[in-house]
N, C-alpha and C positions, 0 to 999 in steps of 0.2 A: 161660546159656552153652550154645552147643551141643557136641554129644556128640564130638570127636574121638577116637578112639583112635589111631591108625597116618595119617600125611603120609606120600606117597612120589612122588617127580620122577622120571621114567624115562626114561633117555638125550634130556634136552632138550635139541635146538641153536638157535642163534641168532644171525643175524649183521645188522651192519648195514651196507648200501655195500661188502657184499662183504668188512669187516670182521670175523671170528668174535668174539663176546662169551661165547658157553655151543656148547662142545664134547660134547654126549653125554654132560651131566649125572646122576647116580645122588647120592640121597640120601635119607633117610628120618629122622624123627622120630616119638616117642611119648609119650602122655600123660602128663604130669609130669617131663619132661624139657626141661633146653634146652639145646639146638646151637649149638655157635657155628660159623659163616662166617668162616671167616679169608680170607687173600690179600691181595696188593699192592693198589696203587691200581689200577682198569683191571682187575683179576683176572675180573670177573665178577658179582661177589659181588648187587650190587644191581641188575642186569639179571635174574638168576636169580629175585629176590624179586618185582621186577614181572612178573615173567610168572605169578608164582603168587598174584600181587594184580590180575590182569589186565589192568595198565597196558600189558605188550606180549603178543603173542601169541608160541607157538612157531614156529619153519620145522617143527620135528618134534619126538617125542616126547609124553609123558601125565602125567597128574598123576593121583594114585590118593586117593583118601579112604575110610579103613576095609576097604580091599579094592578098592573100587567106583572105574571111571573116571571122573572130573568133566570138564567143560568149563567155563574160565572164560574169557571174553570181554569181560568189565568189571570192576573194581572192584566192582558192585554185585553180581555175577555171584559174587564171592571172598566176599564178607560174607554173603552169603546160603549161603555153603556153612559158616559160621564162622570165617574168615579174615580178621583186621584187621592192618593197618600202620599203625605209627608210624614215618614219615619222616627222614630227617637235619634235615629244614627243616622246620618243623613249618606245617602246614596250620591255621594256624588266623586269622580275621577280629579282625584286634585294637581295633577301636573296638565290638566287639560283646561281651557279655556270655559266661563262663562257659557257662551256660547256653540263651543264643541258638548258640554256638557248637556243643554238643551237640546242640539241638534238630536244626540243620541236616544235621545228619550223621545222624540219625535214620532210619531206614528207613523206618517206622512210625508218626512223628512225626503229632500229626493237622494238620488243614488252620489252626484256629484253638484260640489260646492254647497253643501247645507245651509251654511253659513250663513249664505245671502239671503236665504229666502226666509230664514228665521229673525235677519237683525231687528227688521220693522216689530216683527210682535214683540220681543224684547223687549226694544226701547218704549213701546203703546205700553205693555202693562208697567211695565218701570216707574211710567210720567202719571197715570191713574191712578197709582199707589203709594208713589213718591218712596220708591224702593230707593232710586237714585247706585243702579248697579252697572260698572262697565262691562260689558258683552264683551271686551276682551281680554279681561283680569283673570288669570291663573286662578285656580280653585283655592289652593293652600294662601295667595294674596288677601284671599279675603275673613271676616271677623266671622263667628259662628252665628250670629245676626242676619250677616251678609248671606252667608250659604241657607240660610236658611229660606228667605226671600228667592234663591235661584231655587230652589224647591218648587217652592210655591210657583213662580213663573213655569217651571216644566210642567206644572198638575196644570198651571190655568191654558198654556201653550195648546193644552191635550183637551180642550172643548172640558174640564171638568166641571159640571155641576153641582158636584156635592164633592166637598174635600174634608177627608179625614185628617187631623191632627195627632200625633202621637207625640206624647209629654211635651209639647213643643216649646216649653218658655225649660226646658231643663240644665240647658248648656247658654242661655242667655244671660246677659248685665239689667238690674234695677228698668235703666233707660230703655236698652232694646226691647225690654218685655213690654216698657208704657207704648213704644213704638207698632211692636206687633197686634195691641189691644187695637191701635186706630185702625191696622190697615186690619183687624176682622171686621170691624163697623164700619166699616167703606161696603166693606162685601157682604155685610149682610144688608145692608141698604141697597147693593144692588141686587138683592134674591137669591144670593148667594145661600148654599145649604153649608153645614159646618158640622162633624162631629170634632168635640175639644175631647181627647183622652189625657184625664189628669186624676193625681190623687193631691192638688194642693187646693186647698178648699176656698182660701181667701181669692183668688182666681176665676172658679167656678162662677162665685158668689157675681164676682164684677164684669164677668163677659157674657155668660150663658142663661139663654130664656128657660130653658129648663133642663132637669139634672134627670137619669136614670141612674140608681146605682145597685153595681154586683158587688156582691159576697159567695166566696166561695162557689165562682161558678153560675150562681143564680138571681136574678132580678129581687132586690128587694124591698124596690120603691121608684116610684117615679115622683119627680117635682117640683114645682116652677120656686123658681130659684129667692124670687122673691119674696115668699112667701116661706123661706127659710132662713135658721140664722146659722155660724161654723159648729156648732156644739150639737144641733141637729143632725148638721149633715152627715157630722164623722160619728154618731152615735150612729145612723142610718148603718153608715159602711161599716164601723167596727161592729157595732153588739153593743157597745156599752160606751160608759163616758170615756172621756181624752181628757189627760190632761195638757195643757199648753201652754203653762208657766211650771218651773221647777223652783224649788227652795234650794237652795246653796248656802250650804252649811258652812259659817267663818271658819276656817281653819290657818291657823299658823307653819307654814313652811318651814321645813326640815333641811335635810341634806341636801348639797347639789347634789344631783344627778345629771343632767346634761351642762355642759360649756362648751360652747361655739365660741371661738374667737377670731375675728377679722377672715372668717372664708371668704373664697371665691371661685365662681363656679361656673365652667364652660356651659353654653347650651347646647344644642343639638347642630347650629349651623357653625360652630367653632368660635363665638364669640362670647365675651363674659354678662351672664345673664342675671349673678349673683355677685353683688359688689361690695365684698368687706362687711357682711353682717356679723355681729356679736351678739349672745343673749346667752340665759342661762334657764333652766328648768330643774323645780325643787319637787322634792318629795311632798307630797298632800297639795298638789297644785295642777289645774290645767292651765296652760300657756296657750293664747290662740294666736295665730297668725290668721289675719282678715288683708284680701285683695281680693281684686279682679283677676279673674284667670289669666297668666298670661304675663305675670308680673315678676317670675322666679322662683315661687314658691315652690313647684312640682320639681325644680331640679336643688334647690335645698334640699327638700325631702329627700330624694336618693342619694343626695351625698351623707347626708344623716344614717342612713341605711344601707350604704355600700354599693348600692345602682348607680351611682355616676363618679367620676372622679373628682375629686377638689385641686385646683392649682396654686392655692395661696390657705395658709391658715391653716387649724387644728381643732378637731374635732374629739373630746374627752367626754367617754361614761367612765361615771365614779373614779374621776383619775387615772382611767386608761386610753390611753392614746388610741382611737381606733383610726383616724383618721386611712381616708383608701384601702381600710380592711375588706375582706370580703363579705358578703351579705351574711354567711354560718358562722364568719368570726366574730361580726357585728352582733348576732343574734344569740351569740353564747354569751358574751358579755353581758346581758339583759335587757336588747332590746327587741318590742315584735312592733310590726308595722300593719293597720291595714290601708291597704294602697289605693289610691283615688281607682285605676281602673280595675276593678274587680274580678271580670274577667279575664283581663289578659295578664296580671301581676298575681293575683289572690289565690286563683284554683286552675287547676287543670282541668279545663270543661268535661272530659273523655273519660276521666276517672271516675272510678266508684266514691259515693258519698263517705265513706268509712276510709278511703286513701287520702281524699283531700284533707280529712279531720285532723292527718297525722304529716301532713308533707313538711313540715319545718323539725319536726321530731322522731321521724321514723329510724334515725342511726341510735336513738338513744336507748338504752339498757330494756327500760320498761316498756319498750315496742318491738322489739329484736332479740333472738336469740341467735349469738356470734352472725354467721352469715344471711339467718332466714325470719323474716318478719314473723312474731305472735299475733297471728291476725286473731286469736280469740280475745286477748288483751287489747287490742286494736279497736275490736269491733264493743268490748264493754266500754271504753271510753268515748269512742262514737256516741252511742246510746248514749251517755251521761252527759255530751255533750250536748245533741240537741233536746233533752229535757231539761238542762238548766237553764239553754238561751233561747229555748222556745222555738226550736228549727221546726219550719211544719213540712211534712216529708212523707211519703208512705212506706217507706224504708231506707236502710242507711245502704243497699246494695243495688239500688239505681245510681245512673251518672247524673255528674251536679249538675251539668246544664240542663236537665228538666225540672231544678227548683224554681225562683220567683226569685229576682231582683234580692229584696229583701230576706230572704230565707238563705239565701249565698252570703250575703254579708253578714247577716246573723249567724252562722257557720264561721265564718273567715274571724271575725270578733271574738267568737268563741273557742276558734282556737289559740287568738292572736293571746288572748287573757287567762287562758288555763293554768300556764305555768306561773305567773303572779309575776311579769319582767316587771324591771326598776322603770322601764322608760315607754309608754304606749304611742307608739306613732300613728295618730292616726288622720289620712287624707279625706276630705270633707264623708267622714262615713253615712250622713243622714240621704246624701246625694239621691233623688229616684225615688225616695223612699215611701210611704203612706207614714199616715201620722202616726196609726199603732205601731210601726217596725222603729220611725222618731223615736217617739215616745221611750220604747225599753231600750235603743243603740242609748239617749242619751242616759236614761237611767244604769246605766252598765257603764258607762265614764264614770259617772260623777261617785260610782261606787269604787272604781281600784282608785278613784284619789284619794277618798275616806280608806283605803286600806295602807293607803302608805303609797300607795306607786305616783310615777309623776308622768302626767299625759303632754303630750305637743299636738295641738288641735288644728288644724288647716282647713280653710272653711269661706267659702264666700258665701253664708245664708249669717247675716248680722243679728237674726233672733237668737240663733245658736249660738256664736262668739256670745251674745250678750247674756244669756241665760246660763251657758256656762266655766265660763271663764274665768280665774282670778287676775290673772292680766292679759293684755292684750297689745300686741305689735301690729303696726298696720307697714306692708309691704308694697311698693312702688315702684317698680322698673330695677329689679335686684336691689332694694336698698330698704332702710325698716325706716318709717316716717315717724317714728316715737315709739314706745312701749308706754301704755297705762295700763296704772291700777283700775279694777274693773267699777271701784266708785271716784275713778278722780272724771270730776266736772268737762275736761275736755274730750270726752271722750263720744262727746253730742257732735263733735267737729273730724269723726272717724269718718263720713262720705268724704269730706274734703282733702281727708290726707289718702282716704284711696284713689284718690283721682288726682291725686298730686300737685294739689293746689293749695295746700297748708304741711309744713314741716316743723314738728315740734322741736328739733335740735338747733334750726336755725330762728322758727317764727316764720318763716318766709315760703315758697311755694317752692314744688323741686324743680332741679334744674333739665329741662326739657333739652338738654342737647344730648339725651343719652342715646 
């Protein structure tokens, strides 16, 4: 590891297209400390870390190491001074080994057999940190925990001193995030430097000596963590209060609108991932499905929605057969979906913000004239669109990939809810999110339930199932381990059925031979 003592950022700015992302930045850390990076979506937070991992450059300002000014210019540029990143999206080759994966990353690595000369540091940090990872386990063999951890071993591999975190408990389970907490306190115990980039506060709160946090770009507080409490800190970030409990209004259920019965559903490697689920979803009602990722949920959903096919069973809105329909057939019938990965399902990164607004709608009358789009009707409904859901944007005729996490899904929501569908699909939308983008996504559910429509909520954050849901199915290895109502008493015993050690159909745990 190399020797950091003292990181310091000094008024760095940064803008893109005339956009500011980093206003005259000030920050510092020191060895055996970790900071956390708070802020909304869009705040800043991980343009600030790439410029100190030299994915971008500054317009101005310096970056200090021990005293001394560095120049970093590359990534390779950052590592070389002791500076590793672990990403939100982890960078790693997954039909490639453990091991081939480290090698790659290697500075140092020699020209032939890498392998050999990397296995010993592997298995030394492995045994240190009680990662407990095989060096020669395929990338895709392993849990998002797992890959996470080779992460981490290729920053520490690279002499890093100071490791950046990006959202890093975001694709994690309950357990692996208790797990990843020990091995930052191992490393800060050994002088380890840490920046944590997070917008989850209760997190902050339980790992980090002290907090800096941006808004809109700009420092608007520094603070030792302890000396703060969650209503502080997101006052800091937001502007104003948070709410963090919602009221859910009793309402009585109406029509069905969705009936599943007895599907099932291929996965991606040709085997059934989805076994004979049944449920239904009523008008004035969110319905949650709670699991672990990983459990079937994400290939329900496209069969719901006409992304994957069903091999068993039938699938009915309002008494119509859609089953194996196509996604336009699906979606004329009145369903809109917003989809767990945002980017690659929700928008067309490349396209203009006023195109994505309309991409599920653009053959329809009031977007189209016979052959040729009405972009002036286009672009008023854009407009209406992000003032009602709060898209922050400097225009609707930049492309959508230079909005924020939360400002694409707030977009994607708002388009998915314009036309008022019967059925709102939506894949854990708070995903990523800061508490103010939480905050209005969940107030925007629990509003087309109060209007009649009926939501299907998919979600592994159990505040969320709990706060808004009127019932809830817990999912296990393609199979639904009960549905409860959202006040029936068992529903304190929802860890156990996600972990498949309690089944309310039978009483008993599931059967592990699947």
């Amino acid at each position: 590891m190399k020797k950091i003592e003292t990181l310091e950022m000094i008024n760095i700015y940064k803008s893109f297209q005339g956009v500011r992302a980093n206003d005259n930045i000030n920050l510092k850390v020191s060895s055996g400390e970790i900071l956390g990076l708070l802020g909304e979506n869009g705040a800043g937070k991980t343009t600030l870390m790439n410029i100190l991992y030299g994915i971008y450059q500054p317009d101005a300002g310096e970056i200090r190491v021990n005293g001394h000014r560095i120049s970093i210019d590359s990534p390779k540029a950052s590592i070389d001074h002791g500076i590793g990143m672990v990403h939100q999206h982890f960078m790693l080759i997954q039909n490639h080994t453990v091991i081939e994966n480290i090698a790659l990353g290697y500075a140092r690595a020699p020209m032939l057999f890498p392998q050999k000369k990397m296995r010993q540091s592997i298995v030394s940090f492995s045994e240190k940190f009680n990662f407990n990872i095989d060096p020669d386990k395929k990338v895709w063999q392993l849990s998002a925990g797992e890959q996470q951890r080779v992460e981490i071993i290729k920053a520490l591999v690279n002499g890093a001193g100071l490791l950046i975190l990006d959202e890093p408990t975001s694709v994690l389970t309950p357990q692996e995030t208790r797990d990843f907490f020990h091995v930052l306190e191992k490393m800060r115990k050994d002088g380890q430097m840490i920046i944590l980039i997070s917008h989850k506060l209760d997190e902050i709160k339980k790992i980090c000596d002290r907090v800096t946090v941006l808004r809109k770009g700009r420092v608007v507080g520094h603070a030792c963590t302890e000396q703060m409490d969650k209503r502080s800190l997101a006052r800091m970030m937001i502007g104003r209060e948070v709410i963090f409990s919602f009221s859910r209004e009793k309402m009585s259920r109406k029509e069905k609108v969705l009936d599943v019965v007895d599907v099932e559903v291929d996965g991606d490697k040709g085997y059934p991932v989805v076994n004979g689920i049944s449920f239904e979803v009523y008008r004035n009602e969110i319905f949650g499905i709670a699991g672990v990722a990983g459990n079937g949920q994400r290939e329900l959903v496209e069969a719901i929605t006409g992304l994957r096919m069903v091999t068993h069973g039938r699938i009915r809105i309002n008494d119509i057969d859609i089953t194996n329909q196509s996604p336009r057939k699906i979606h004329n019938t009145g369903v809109s979906h917003v989809p767990e990965e945002r980017i690659r399902f929700g928008i067309a990164p490349n396209l203009f913000l006023y195109e994505n607004a309309i991409l599920k709608q653009h053959h329809q009358k009031k977007f189209s004239r016979r052959a040729f789009l009405a972009y002036g009707r286009i672009k008023a409904h854009t407009r209406q669109l992000i003032k009602d859901f709060q898209v922050a944007t400097p225009s609707i005729n930049i492309q959508t990939k230079n909005l924020s996490g939360g400002n694409i899904q707030k977009l994607i929501l708002g388009r998915e809810i314009a036309d008022k569908p019967d059925l709102l699909v939506a894949s854990h939308p708070t995903y990523g999110l800061d508490v103010g983008a939480t905050e209005y996504l969940r107030n925007q559910l629990l509003k087309r339930r109060a209007e009649g429509g009926a939501v299907l909520l998919v979600s592994e954050d159990l505040d969320e199932i709990f706060e808004l849901c009127d019932r809830v199915a817990v999912i296990f290895q393609g199979k639904f381990m009960g549905i409860l109502e959202s006040d029936d008493s068992r529903i304190a015993d929802i860890g156990l059925m996600m972990a498949g050690t309690k089944d309310l159909r039978t009483g008993e745990g599931a059967d592990d031979s699947f």
